[in-house]
C-alpha positions as a LaTeX table, in Angstrom:
\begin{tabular}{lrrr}
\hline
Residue & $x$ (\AA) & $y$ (\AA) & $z$ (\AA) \\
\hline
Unk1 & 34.01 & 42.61 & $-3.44$ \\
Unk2 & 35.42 & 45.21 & $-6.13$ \\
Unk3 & 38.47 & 44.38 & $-5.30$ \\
Unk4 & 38.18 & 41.13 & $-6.65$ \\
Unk5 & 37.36 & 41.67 & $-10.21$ \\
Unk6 & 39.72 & 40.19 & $-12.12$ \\
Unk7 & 40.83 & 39.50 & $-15.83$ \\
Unk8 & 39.95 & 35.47 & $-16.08$ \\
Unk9 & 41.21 & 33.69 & $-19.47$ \\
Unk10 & 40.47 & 30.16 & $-18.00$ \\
Unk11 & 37.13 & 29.08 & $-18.01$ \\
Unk12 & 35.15 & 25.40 & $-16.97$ \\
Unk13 & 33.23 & 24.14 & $-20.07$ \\
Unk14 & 30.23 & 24.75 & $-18.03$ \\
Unk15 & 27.19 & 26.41 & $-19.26$ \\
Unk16 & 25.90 & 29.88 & $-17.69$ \\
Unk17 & 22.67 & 29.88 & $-16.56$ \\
Unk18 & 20.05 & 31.80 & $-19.28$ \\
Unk19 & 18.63 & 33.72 & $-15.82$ \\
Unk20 & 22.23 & 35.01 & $-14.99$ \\
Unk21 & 23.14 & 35.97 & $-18.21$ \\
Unk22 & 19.91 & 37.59 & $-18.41$ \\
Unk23 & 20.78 & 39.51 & $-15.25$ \\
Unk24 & 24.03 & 40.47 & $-16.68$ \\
Unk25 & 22.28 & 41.78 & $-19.81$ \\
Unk26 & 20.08 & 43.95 & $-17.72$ \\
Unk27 & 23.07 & 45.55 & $-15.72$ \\
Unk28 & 24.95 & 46.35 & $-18.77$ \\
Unk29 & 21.61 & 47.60 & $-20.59$ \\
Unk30 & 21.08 & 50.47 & $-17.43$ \\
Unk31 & 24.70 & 51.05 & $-17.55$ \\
Unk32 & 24.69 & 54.78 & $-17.95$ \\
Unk33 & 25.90 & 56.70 & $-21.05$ \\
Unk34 & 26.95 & 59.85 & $-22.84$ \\
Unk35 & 23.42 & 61.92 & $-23.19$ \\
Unk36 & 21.98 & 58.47 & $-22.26$ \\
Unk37 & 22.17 & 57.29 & $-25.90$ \\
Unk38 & 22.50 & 53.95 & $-24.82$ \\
Unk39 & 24.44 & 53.73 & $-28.32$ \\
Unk40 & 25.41 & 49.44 & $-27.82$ \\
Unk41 & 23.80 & 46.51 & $-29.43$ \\
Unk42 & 24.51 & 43.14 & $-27.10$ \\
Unk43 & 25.27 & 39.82 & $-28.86$ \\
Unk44 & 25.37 & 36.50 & $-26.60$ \\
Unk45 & 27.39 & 34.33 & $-28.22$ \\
Unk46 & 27.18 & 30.66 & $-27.61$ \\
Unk47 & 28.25 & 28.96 & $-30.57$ \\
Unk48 & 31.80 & 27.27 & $-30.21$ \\
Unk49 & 32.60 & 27.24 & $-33.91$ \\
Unk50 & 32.07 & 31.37 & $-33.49$ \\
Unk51 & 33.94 & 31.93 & $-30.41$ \\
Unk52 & 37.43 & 29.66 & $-31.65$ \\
Unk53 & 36.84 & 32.06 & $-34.77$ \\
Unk54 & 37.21 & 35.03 & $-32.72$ \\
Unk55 & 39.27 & 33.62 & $-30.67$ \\
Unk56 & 41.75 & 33.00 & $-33.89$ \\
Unk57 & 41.60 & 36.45 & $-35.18$ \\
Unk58 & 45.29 & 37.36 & $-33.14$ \\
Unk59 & 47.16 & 35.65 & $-30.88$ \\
Unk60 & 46.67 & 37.38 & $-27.55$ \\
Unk61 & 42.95 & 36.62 & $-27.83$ \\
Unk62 & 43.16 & 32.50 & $-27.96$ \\
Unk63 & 42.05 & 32.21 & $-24.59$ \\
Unk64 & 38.77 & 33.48 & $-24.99$ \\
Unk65 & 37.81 & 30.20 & $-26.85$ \\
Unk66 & 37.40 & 27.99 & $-24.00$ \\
Unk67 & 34.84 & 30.29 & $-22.56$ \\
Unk68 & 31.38 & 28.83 & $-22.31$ \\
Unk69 & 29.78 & 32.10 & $-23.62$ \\
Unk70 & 30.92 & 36.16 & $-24.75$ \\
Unk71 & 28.77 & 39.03 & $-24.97$ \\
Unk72 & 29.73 & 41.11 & $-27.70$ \\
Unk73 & 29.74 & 45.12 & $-27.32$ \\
Unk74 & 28.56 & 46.71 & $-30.70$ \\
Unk75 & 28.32 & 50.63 & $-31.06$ \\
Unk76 & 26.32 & 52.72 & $-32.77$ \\
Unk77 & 28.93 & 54.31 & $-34.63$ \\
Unk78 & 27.31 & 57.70 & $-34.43$ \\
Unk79 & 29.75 & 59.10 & $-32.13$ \\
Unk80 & 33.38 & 57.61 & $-31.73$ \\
Unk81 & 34.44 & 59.51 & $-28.43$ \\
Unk82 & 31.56 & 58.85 & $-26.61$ \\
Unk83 & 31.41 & 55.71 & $-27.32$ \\
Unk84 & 34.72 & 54.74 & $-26.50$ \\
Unk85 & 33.85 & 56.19 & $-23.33$ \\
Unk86 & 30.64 & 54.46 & $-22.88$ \\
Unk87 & 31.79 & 50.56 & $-24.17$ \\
Unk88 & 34.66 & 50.89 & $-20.85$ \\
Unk89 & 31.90 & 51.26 & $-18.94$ \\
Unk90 & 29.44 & 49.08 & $-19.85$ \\
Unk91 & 32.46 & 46.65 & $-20.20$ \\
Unk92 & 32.93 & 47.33 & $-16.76$ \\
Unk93 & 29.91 & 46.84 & $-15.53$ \\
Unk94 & 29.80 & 43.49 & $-16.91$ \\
Unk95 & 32.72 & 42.38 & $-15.27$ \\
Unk96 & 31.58 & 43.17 & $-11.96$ \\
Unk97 & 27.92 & 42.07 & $-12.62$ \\
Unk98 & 29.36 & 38.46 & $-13.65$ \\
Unk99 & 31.93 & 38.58 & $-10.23$ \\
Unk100 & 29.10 & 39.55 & $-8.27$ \\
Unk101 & 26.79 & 36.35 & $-9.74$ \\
Unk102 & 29.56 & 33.99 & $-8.94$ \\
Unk103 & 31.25 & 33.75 & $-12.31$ \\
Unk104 & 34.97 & 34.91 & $-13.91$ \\
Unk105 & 34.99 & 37.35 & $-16.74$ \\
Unk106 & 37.38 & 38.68 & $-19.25$ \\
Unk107 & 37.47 & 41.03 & $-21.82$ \\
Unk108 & 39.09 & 40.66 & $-25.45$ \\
Unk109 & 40.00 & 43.39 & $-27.53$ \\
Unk110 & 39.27 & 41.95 & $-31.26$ \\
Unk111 & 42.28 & 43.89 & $-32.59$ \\
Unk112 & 43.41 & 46.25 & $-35.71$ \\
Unk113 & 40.39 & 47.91 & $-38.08$ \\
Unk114 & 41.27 & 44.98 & $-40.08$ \\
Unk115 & 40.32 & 42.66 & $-37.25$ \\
Unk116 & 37.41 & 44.01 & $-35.96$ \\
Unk117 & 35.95 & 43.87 & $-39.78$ \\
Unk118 & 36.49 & 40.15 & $-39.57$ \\
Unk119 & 34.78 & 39.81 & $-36.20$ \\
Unk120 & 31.92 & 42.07 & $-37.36$ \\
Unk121 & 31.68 & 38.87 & $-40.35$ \\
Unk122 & 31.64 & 36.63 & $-38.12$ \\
Unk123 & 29.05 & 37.68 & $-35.48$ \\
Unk124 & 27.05 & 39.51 & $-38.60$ \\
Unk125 & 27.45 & 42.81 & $-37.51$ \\
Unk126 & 26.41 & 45.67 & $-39.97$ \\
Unk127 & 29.43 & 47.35 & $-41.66$ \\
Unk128 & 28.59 & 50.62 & $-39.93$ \\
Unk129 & 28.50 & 49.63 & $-36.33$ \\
Unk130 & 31.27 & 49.48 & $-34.23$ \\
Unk131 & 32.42 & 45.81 & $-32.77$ \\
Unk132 & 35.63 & 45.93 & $-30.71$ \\
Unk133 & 35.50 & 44.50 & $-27.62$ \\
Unk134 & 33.61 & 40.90 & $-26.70$ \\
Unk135 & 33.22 & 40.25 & $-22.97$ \\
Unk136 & 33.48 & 36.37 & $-21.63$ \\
Unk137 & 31.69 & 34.98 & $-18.77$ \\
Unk138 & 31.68 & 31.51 & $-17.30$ \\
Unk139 & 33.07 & 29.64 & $-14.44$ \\
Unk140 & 36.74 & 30.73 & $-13.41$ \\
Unk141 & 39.45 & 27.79 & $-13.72$ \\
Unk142 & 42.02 & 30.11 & $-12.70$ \\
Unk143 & 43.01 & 33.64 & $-11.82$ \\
Unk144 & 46.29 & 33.13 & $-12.96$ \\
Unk145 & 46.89 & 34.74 & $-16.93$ \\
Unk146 & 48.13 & 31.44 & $-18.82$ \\
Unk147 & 49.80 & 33.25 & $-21.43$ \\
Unk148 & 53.55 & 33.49 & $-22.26$ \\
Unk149 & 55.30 & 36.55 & $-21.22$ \\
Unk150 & 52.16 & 37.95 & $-18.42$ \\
Unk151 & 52.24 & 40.53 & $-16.19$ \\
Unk152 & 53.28 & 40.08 & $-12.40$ \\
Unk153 & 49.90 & 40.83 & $-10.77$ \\
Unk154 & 49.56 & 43.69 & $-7.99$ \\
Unk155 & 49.24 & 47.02 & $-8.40$ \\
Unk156 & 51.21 & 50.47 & $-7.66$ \\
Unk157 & 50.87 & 52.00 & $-4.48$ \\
Unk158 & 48.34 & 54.74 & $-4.17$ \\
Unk159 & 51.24 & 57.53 & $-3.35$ \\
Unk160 & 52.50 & 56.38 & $-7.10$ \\
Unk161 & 49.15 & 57.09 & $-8.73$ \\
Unk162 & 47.18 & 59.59 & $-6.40$ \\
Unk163 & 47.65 & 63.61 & $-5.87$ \\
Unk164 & 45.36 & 65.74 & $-4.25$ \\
Unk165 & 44.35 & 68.81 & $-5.40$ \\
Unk166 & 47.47 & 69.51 & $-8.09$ \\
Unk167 & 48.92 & 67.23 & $-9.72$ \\
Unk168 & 52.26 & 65.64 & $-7.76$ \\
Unk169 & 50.71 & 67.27 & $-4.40$ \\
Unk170 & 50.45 & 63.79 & $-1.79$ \\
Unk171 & 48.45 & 65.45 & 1.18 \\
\hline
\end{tabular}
């Protein structure tokens, strides 16, 4: 079943369920973090004239418009390296909490400083909080990455990216 997490960018118009999202929330809520400082803030965000402004903010983000519904990560602020650590994985965790309940999920990257100020507008986030990252969950229309220019899909063999014990050692 882990194996089968993957980055979805197509989406069916349908609506999630409030009791999965709610079980989603509660995964990524008792997603463990640095000195358990459980430093995010989760926004669910519905509203289609929201998400196709996020979704406008750069170009490699479009797709995430024609998801039924994101969940925003926001951040404390308080401590940049842990947190960076801690939003991958609660972002994570969401993923695999939606694939697990059935649904696709992707995450965006809101961009630049200068674009993650806009998205903090946007979803009314306080100028000192961090918002980088929004998460989107709804019924998979494809597995396949509709944008120009995408990756082949696969991944390296384990000899490419595994050593044991030093690094370069294979046994």
């Amino acid at each position: 079943m882990l194996r089968s997490v993957r980055q979805i960018r197509q989406y069916a118009p349908d609506p999630v369920p409030a009791e999965i999202v709610e079980q989603i929330l509660d995964v990524a809520r008792w997603t463990g973090s640095a000195v358990n400082s459980q430093p995010w803030h989760f926004i669910v965000v519905r509203d289609r004239v929201s998400l196709v402004r996020l979704s406008a903010l750069r170009a490699p983000i479009e797709w995430l418009a024609t998801a039924p519904l994101g969940i925003a990560i926001v951040l404390s602020g308080a401590s940049p390296i842990a947190e960076a650590y801690d939003e991958g994985r609660v972002t994570e965790r969401i993923l695999t909490a939606a694939n697990a309940l059935g649904l696709g999920a992707g995450v965006a990257w809101f961009g630049t400083e200068e674009h993650q100020t806009a998205a903090k507008r946007i979803l009314g986030v306080p100028a000192d909080r961090t918002a980088r990252s929004i998460v989107m969950i709804g019924r998979a229309l494809s597995r396949r990455d509709p944008r120009p220019g995408a990756r082949a899909r696969g991944r390296k063999a384990r000899a490419e990216v595994v050593s044991y014990d030093r690094w370069g050692s294979r046994t």
